[in-house]
C-alpha positions, 0 to 999 in steps of 0.5 A: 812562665818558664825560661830555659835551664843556664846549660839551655838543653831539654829536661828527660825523666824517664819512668820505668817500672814493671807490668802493672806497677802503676807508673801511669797512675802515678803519671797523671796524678803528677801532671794533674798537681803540676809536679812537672809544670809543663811537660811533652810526655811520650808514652812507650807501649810493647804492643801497636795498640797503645792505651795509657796515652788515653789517660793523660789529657793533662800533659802540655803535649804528647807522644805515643810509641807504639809496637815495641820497647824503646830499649830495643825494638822501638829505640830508633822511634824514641830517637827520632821523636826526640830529635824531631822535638829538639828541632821544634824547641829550636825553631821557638825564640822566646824561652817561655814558649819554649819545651822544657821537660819530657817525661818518658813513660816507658814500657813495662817491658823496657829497660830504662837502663838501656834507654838511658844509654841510648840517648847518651851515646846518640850525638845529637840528643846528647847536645840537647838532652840532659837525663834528670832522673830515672824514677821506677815504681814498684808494685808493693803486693807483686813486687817481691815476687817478680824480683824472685823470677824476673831478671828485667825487675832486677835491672829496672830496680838498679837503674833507678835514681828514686824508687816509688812503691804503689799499692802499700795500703794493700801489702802485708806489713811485714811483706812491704817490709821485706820488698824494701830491705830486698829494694835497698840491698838492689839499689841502696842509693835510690830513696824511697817513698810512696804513693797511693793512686797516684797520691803520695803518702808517708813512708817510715825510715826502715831500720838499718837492722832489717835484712832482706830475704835472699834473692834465688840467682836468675839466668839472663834468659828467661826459660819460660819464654818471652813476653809478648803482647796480644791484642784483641777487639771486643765488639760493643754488642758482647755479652759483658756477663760472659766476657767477665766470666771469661776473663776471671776464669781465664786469670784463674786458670793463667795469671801467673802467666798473664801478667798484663790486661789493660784495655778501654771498653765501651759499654753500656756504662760508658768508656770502661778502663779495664786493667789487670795485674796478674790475678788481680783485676784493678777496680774498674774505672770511667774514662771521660769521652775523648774526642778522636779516640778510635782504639776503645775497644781493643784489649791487650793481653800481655804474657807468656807460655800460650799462642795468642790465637788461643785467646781469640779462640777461647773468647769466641767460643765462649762470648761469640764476639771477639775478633783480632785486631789488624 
């Protein structure tokens, strides 16, 4: 049972965090313990082809958008869906069948900075809206390394009001160590804590005497280029031998470029969830089958410095079996 909060307006968290940092894993631990109680979610993702939407059963409702970063491209559609949910919450007398809270999933890409600004200045969503928090999680093993040379993991870092850092049961100590001096001297007002596939686990208070290692300055353009998703159908008949040699040569030869691979796969097995994080392929998991779904299949790739053409080319030639998606 829920009633409405005294001021009578709806409940956002929006969850930032950057490409491959495990928001979505975190997410659904959080829904599958009820932390939200009942939730709308909207997941945000940069290309047309959404896929963390597929791993969320557990959310009172949801929302998919789709095709851009809801801090830019995408900003009109999360406007539009937000209001269109306050029409509906309107609609409902009763407050315990009325939506109470959203969380917003954002894109890796996005800065929930300027999705907080959006939703303030807008003069509907500011009557019906209240932005809880902003909560950001940070991937512990690439962490660091994407502060030293991306301009967005800074920023993402400073709009957070709680910072959630994933993956430290991988992470050197004395490297965790130094992400968080390097977290605390970027946001020295979020607190920090930890969670392991989703789960949370205990993290030690950090000596005020540690110091963090010093940042290079960063241009707010980035000289390599913009990054931008590819998305490509792998068709069930690939042969799933070659594809894996394919896709560990191709992280070999371009991780540090390709900093995003996240698809569902059908194959002999099942419905393979396949994610990547620069060079390190995440243990694959299988999805239970969802009714309806029509995207498994498709892949997307998501980097910098090469032609998505090349990708469907370098497939085809190597496995026979890949093709775009329209």
């Amino acid at each position: 049972m829920t009633t409405d909060f005294a001021d009578g307006r709806l409940r956002l968290t929006v969850l930032g965090g950057y490409l491959g940092s495990g928001k979505t894993t975190w997410l659904r631990h959080q829904l599958h313990v009820g932390s939200f109680g009942p939730v709308h979610v909207l997941v945000n993702e940069a290309a047309e082809t959404g896929v963390d939407d597929a791993l969320l059963g557990a959310a009172s409702g949801l929302t998919l958008l789709a095709g851009g970063c809801c801090c830019c491209a995408g900003r009109q559609d999360l406007i539009l869906v937000l209001r269109g949910l306050c029409d509906l919450r309107s609609q409902i007398s009763s407050d315990n069948e009325r939506l109470q809270r959203i969380v917003l999933e954002t894109s890796g890409l996005a800065d929930p900075g300027a999705i907080v600004a959006a939703i303030q200045a807008d003069p509907v969503l500011v009557n019906h809206i209240v932005i809880e928090q902003t909560i950001v999680i940070v991937d512990a093993l690439h962490g660091l390394a994407q502060l030293r040379t991306e301009p967005l993991g800074r920023r993402q870092i400073g709009s957070a009001d709680r910072l959630v850092l994933t993956k430290g049961d991988m992470a050197d100590p004395a490297a965790f160590a130094d992400l968080r001096a390097t977290l605390r001297g970027l946001n020295p007002t979020a607190p920090q804590s930890a969670a392991v596939r989703g789960e949370s686990q205990s993290l030690p208070d950090l000596p005020a005497d540690v110091s963090a290692p010093p940042l290079p300055p960063l241009s707010d353009e980035e000289t390599r280029g913009a990054i931008f998703p590819t998305r490509l159908t792998i068709d069930a008949s690939i042969d799933w031998s070659a594809f894996a040699l394919w896709l560990s040569a191709l992280l070999h030869a371009r991780g540090d470029d390709l900093v995003r691979v996240k698809g569902v796969l059908r194959t002999p097995a099942g419905r393979l969830l396949l994610q990547t994080v620069r060079k390190v392929v995440q243990s694959p998991e299988i999805l239970p089958e969802q009714e309806g779904r029509t995207e498994d299949g498709t892949i997307v790739f998501i980097g910098r410095g090469y032609k998505g053409e090349d990708l469907q080319k370098s497939l085809h030639r190597f496995a026979g079996v890949s093709k775009p998606k329209g």
